[in-house]
C-alpha positions as a printed Julia matrix, in Angstrom:
360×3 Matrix{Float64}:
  18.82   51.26  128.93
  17.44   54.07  131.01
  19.64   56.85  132.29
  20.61   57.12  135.83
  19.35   60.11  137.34
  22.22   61.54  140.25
  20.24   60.42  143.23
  20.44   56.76  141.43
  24.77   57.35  140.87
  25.07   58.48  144.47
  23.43   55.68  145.59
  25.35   52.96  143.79
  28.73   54.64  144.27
  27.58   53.95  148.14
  27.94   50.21  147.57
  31.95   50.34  146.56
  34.2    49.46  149.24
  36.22   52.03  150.57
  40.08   51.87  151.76
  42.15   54.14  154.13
  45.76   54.74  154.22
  47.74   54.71  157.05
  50.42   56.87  158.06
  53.45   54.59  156.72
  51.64   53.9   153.04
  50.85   57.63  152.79
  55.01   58.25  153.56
  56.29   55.29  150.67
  53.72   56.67  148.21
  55.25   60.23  148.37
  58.55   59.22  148.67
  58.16   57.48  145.34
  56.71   60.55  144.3
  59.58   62.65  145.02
  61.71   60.02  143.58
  60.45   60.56  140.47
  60.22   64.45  140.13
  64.16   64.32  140.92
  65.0    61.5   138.42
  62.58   63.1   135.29
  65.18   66.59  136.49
  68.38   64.6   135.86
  66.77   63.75  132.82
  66.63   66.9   131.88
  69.41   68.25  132.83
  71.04   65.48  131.28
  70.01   66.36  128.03
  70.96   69.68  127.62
  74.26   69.15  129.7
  76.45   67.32  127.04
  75.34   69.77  124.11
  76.93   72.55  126.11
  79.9    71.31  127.7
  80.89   69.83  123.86
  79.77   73.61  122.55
  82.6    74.71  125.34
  85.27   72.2   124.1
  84.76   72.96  120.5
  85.18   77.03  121.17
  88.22   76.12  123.31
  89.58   74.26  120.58
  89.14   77.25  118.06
  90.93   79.83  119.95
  93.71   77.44  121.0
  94.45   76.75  116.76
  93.72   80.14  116.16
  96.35   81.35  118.88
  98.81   79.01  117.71
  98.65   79.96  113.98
  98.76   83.51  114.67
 102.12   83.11  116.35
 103.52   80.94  114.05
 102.59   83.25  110.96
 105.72   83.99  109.82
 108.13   83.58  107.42
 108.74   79.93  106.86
 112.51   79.07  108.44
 112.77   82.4   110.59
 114.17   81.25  114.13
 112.81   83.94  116.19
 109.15   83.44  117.53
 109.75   87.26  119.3
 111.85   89.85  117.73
 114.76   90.87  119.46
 114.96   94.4   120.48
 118.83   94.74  122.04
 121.89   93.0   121.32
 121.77   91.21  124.26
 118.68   89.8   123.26
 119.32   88.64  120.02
 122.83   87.18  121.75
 120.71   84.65  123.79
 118.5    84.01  120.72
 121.36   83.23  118.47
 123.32   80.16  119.98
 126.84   81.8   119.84
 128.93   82.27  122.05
 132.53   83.96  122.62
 136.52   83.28  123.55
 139.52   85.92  124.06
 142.81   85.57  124.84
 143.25   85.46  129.22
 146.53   86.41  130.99
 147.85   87.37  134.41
 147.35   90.82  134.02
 143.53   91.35  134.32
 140.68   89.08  134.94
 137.92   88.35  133.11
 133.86   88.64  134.74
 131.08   86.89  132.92
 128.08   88.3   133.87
 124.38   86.76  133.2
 123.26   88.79  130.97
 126.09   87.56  128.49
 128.8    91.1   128.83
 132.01   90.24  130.39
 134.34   92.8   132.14
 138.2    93.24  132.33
 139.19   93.91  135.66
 142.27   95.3   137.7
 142.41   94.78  141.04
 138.82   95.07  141.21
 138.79   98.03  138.91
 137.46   97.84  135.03
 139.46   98.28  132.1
 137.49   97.09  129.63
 134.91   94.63  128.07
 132.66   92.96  125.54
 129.28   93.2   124.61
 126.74   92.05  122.32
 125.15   94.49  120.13
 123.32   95.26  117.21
 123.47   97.45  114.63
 121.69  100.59  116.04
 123.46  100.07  119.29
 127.21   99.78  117.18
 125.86  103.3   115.37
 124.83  104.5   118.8
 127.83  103.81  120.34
 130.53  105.1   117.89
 128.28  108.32  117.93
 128.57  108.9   121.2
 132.37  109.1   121.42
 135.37  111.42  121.01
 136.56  110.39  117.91
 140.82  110.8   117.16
 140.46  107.38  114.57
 137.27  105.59  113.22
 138.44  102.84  110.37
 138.2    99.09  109.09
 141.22   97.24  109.77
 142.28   94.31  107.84
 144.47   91.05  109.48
 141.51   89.83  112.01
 139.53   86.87  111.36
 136.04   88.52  111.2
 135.8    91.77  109.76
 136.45   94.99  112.3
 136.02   98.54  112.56
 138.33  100.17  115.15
 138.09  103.58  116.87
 140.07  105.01  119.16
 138.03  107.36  121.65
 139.45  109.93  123.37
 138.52  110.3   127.2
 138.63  112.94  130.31
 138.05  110.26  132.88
 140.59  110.69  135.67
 142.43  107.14  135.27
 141.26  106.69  131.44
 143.21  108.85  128.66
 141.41  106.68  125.58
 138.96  103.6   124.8
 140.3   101.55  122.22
 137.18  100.14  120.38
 136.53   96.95  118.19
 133.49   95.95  117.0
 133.7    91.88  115.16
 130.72   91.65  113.14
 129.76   87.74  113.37
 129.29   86.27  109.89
 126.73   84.01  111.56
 124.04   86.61  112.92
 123.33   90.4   112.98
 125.09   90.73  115.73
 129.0    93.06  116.5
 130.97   92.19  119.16
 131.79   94.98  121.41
 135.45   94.84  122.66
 136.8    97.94  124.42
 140.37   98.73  126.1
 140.8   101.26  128.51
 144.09  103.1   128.45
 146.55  103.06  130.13
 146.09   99.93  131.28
 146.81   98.55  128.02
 148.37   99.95  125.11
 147.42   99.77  121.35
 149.99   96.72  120.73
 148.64   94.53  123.99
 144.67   95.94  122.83
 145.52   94.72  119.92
 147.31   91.04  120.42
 144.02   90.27  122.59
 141.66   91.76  119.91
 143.11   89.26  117.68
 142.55   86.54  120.0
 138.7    86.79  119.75
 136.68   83.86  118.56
 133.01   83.22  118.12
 131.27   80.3   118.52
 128.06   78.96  116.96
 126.2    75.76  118.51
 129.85   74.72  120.12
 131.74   75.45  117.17
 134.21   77.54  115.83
 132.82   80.02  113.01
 134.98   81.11  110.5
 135.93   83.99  109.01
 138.74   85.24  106.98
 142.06   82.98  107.01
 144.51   84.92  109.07
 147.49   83.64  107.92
 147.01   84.22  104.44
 150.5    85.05  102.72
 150.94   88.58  101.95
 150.35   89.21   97.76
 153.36   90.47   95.87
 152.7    94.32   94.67
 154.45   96.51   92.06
 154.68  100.55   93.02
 154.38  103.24   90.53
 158.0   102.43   88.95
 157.58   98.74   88.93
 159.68   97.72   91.78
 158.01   94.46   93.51
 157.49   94.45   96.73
 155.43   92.45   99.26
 153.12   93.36  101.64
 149.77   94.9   101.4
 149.59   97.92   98.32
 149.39  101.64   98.99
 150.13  100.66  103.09
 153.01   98.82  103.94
 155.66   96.67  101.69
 159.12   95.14  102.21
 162.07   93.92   99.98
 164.47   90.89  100.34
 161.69   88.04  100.23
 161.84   85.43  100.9
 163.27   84.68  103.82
 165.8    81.53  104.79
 165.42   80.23  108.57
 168.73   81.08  110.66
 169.93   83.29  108.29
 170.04   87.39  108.29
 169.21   89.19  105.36
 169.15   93.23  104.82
 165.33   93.71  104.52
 163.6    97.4   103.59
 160.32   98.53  104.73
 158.43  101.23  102.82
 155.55  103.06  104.11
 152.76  104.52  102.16
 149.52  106.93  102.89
 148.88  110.41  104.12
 148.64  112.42  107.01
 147.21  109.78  109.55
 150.01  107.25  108.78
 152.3   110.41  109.03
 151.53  110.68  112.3
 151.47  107.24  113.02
 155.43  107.4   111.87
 156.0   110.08  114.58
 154.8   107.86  117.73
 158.37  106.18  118.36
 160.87  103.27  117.81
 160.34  100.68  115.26
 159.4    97.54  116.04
 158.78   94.53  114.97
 157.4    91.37  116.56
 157.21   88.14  114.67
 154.48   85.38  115.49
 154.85   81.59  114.24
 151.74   80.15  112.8
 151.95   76.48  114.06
 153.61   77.8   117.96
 152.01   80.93  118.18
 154.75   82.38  120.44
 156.67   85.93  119.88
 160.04   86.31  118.76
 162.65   89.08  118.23
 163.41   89.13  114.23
 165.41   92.71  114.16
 168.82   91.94  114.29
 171.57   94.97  116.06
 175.04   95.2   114.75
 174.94   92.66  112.22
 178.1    91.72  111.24
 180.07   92.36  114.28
 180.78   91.08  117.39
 178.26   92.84  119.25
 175.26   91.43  117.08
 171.93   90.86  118.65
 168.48   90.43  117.99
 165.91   93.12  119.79
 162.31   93.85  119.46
 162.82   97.64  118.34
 165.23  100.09  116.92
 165.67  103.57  118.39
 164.62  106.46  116.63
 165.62  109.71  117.89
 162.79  112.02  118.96
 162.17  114.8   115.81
 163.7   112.33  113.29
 162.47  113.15  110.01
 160.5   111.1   107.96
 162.21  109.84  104.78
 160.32  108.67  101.93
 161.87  107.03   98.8
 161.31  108.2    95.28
 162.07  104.65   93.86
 159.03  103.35   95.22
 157.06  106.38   96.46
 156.89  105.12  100.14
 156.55  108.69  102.33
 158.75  106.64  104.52
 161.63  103.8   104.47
 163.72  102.16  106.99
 166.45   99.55  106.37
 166.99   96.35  108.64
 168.37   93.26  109.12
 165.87   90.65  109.94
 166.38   86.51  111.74
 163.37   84.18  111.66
 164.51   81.39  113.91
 162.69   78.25  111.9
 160.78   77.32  108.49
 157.23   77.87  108.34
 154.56   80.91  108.21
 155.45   84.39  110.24
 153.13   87.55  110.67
 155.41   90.79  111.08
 153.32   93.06  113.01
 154.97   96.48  112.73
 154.33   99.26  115.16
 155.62  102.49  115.68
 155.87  103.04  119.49
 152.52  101.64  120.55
 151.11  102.15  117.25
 150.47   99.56  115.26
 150.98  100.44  111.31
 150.34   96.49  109.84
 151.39   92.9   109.49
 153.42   90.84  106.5
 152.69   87.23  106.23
 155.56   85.43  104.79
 157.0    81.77  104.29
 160.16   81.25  105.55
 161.95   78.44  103.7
């Protein structure tokens, strides 16, 4: 076969038909075109698309569970996810809540943050507040101390102090501070004087309750009988050892009987002898109400019971070398009815203790 020279090609390309496009078939065939270009693009993108937006998910993912374990890296029970810096804090945080005793003579405020406020007409006399233990420290620190000591006969245990002001309308602050069995936390619960005394301070102090979850939490029985005790020369007595004890137990409802009370301690109590009358009021477990048990003139037509007897101003204190009591009183006590009495014994406003007895 002999090669075609390019004169020979151009002439038998010559022979082929040739076609023109119109307008319109020129249009479709690049509109096909661009249809094309723009699906092989979503193609594309298509492919790389899903790789990253699962790359996104799975880094999301991480730092979420990483987050979340961080947070919850603690001990394993601990309730607090954020550590409480105030009481007030650690109040909210701990589920408990708190009761006193109300009457007609102040009002009680609740405010949000948990405190609450004894008012007089408008004025406040005292309080409670949650705190912890820096803040209790913090707070006894700051204060005038005349008495700083733990007191027994209160449900939870208590450390009272009595702080001594130079406020215009406050002389003291009478101070408890209930340390909840439950939590970390002491109740705050402050008197102003003289609005109330140290026997009203302290009926409403003993009135305080906490709560945890709705329910009542426990602390020391307070109507435990008072223990029998033996002094130095073996005398029984009852009451609480080294403070207070009395003779002539036990009691019979209705009926008088001579009853002595011997005091014991130093100097504080010594001065706690010195504040005034005598007096002693009598609670009844199951009623709860207040009776007079001192009985005047027994024996005689003129006999009576009363809540206190008189003791001249600059009357000396007495002790008795048969027990070793720095001071003794005789009396004639009544208890109305059978069943469990606290004798809370005060001197003046000052409160020296409580007996527990069973009254047959």
């Amino acid at each position: 076969m002999n090669r075609l020279t390019n004169e020979d090609l151009m002439s038998e390309m010559k022979k082929f038909h040739k076609y023109r496009m119109d307008a319109n078939q020129k249009s479709v065939i690049l509109g096909n075109l661009a249809q094309l270009g723009t699906k092989g693009k979503r193609r594309y993108i298509s492919t790389f698309f899903k790789p990253i937006v699962s790359i996104i998910v799975l880094v999301v993912f991480l730092a979420s569970a990483s987050f979340f374990a961080l947070e919850h890296a603690k001990a394993p029970g601990s309730p607090e996810l954020i550590k409480a810096k105030t009481g007030i804090e650690l109040f909210k945080q701990s589920n408990e809540s708190f009761t006193i005793q109300k009457n007609k003579d102040f009002t009680v405020k609740e405010n949000k943050d948990g405190t609450v406020q004894f008012e007089v007409k408008g004025k406040k006399v005292g309080g409670i507040e949650p705190l912890n233990e820096d803040e209790m420290v913090k707070s006894i620190n700051q204060q005038n101390l005349m008495t700083n000591e733990e007191v027994e006969g209160y449900q939870y245990p208590v450390t009272l102090t009595l702080d001594h002001q130079k406020m215009l309308d406050v002389v003291q602050i009478l101070h408890y501070y209930f340390k909840s069995p439950e939590s970390k936390l002491n109740y705050h619960v402050y008197f102003y004087t003289p609005f109330f005394n140290e026997e009203s301070a302290d009926e409403i102090a003993r009135s305080f309750n906490i709560y945890k979850e709705g329910k009542l939490v426990k602390g020391k029985e307070e109507w435990l009988l008072s223990n029998e005790f033996s002094t130095h020369t073996f005398k029984l007595l009852t009451g609480e050892k080294d403070r207070l004890g009395i003779s002539g137990v036990p009691f019979i409802a209705g009926k008088t009987k001579v009853t002595v009370w011997h005091f014991f301690g130093g100097h504080n109590e010594i001065e706690t002898l010195n504040s005034g009358d005598f007096k002693v009021i009598a609670i009844n477990k199951e009623s709860r109400e207040k009776e007079q048990v001192l009985v005047e003139g027994a024996g005689t037509k003129n006999e009576k019971l009363v809540w206190k007897y008189e003791v001249p101003e600059n009357s000396p204190i007495a002790g008795d070398s048969d027990t070793g009591s720095i001071h003794s009183i005789r009396s004639h006590l009544n208890l109305s009815k059978p069943g469990i009495w606290r004798l809370d014994v005060y001197f003046g406003v000052k409160r020296f203790g409580s007996i527990i007895v069973d009254v047959k």
